[in-house]
C-alpha positions as a Markdown table, in Angstrom:
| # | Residue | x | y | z |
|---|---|---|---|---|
| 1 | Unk | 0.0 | 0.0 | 0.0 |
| 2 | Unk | 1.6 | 3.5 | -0.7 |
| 3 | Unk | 0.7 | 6.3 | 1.4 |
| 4 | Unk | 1.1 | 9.7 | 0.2 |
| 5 | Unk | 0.4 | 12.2 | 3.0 |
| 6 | Unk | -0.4 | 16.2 | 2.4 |
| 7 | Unk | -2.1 | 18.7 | 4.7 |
| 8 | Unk | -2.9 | 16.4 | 7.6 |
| 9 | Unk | -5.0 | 14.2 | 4.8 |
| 10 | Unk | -4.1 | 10.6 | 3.9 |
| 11 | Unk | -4.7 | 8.8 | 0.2 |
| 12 | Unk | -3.9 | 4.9 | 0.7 |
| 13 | Unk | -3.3 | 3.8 | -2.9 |
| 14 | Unk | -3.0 | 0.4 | -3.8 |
| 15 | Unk | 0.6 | -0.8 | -5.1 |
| 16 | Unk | 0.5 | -2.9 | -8.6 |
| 17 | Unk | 0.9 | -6.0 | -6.8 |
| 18 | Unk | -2.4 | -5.5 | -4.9 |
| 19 | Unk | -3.9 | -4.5 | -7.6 |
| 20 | Unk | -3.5 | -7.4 | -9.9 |
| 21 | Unk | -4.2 | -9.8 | -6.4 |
| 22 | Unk | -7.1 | -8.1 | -6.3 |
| 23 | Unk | -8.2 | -8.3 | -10.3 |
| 24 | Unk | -7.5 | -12.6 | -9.5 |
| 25 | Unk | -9.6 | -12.9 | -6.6 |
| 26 | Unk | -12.3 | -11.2 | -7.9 |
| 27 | Unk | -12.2 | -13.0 | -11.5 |
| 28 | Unk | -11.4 | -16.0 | -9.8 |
| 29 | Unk | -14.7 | -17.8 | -9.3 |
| 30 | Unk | -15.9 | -17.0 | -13.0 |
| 31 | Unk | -12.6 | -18.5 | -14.5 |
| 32 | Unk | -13.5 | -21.6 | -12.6 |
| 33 | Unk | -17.4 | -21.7 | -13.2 |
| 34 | Unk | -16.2 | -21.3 | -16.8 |
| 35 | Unk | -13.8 | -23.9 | -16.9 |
| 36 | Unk | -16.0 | -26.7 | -15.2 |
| 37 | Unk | -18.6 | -25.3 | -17.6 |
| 38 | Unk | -16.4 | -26.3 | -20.5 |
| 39 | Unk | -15.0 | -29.9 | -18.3 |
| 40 | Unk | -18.9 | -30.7 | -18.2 |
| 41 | Unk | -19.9 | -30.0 | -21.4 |
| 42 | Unk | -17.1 | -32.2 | -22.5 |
| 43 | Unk | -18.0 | -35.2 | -20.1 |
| 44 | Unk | -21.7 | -35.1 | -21.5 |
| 45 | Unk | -20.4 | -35.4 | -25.5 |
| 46 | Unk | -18.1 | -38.4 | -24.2 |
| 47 | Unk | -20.9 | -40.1 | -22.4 |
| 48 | Unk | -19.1 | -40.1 | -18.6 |
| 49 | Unk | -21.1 | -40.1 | -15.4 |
| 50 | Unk | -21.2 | -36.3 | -14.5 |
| 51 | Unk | -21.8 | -37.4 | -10.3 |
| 52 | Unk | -19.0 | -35.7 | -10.1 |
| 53 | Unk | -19.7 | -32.3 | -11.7 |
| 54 | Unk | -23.2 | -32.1 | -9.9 |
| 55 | Unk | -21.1 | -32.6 | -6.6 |
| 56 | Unk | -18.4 | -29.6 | -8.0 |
| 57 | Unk | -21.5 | -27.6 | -8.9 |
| 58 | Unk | -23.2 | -27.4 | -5.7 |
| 59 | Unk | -19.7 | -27.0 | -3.6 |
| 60 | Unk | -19.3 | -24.0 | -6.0 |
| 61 | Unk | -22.5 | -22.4 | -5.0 |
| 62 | Unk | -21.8 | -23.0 | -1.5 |
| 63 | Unk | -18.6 | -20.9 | -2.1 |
| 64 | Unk | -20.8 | -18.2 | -4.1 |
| 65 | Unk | -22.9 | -18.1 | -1.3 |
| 66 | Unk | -20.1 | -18.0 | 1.4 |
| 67 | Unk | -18.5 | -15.1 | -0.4 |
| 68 | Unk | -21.2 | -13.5 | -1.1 |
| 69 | Unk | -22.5 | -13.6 | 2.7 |
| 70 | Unk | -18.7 | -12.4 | 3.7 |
| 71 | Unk | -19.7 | -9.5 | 1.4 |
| 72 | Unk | -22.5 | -8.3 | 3.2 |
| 73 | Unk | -20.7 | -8.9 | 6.3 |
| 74 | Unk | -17.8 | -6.8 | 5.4 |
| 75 | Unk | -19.7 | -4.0 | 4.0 |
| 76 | Unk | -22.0 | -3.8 | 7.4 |
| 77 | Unk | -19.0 | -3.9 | 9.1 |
| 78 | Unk | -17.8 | -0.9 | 7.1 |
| 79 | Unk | -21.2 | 0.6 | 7.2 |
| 80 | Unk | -22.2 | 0.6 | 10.7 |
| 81 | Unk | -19.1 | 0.3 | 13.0 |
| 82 | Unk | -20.2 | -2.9 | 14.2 |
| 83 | Unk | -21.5 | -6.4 | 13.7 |
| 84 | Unk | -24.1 | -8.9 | 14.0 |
| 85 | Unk | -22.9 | -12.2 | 13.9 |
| 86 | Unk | -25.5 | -14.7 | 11.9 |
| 87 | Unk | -25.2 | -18.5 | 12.1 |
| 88 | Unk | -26.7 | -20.9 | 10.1 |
């Protein structure tokens, strides 16, 4: 993070490296939907059991859901100055 500093005010800017860390992880779930997209579509043309992509799929969901859930929580956070913690 670089910090550049003037009158008593603060800019935090992200360095390169955290920028392109930060392009990944949000791309990153899209490049996989894709690929087991592409895997699956392949396995049906070949005739092989696709158990296992209907296993990857919902565990990818879950992870959707899991981010998307530390989302809100991290923007609440943010928002409000405080938390609520919810269990499922």
């Amino acid at each position: 993070m670089i910090v550049k500093r003037r009158g008593g005010m603060c800019e935090y800017i992200p360095s390169p490296q955290e920028k392109r860390e930060g392009l990944i992880r949000d791309h990153t779930l899209n490049l996989i939907d894709n690929l087991h997209l592409r895997l699956e579509r392949l396995e049906q043309e070949l005739g092989m059991s696709l158990d296992q992509a209907d296993d990857f799929s919902k565990a990818l969901e879950k992870i959707r859901d899991d981010e998307h859930r530390n989302r809100e929580l991290h923007n609440d956070l943010i928002s409000k100055g405080s938390i609520e913690i919810i269990t499922n």
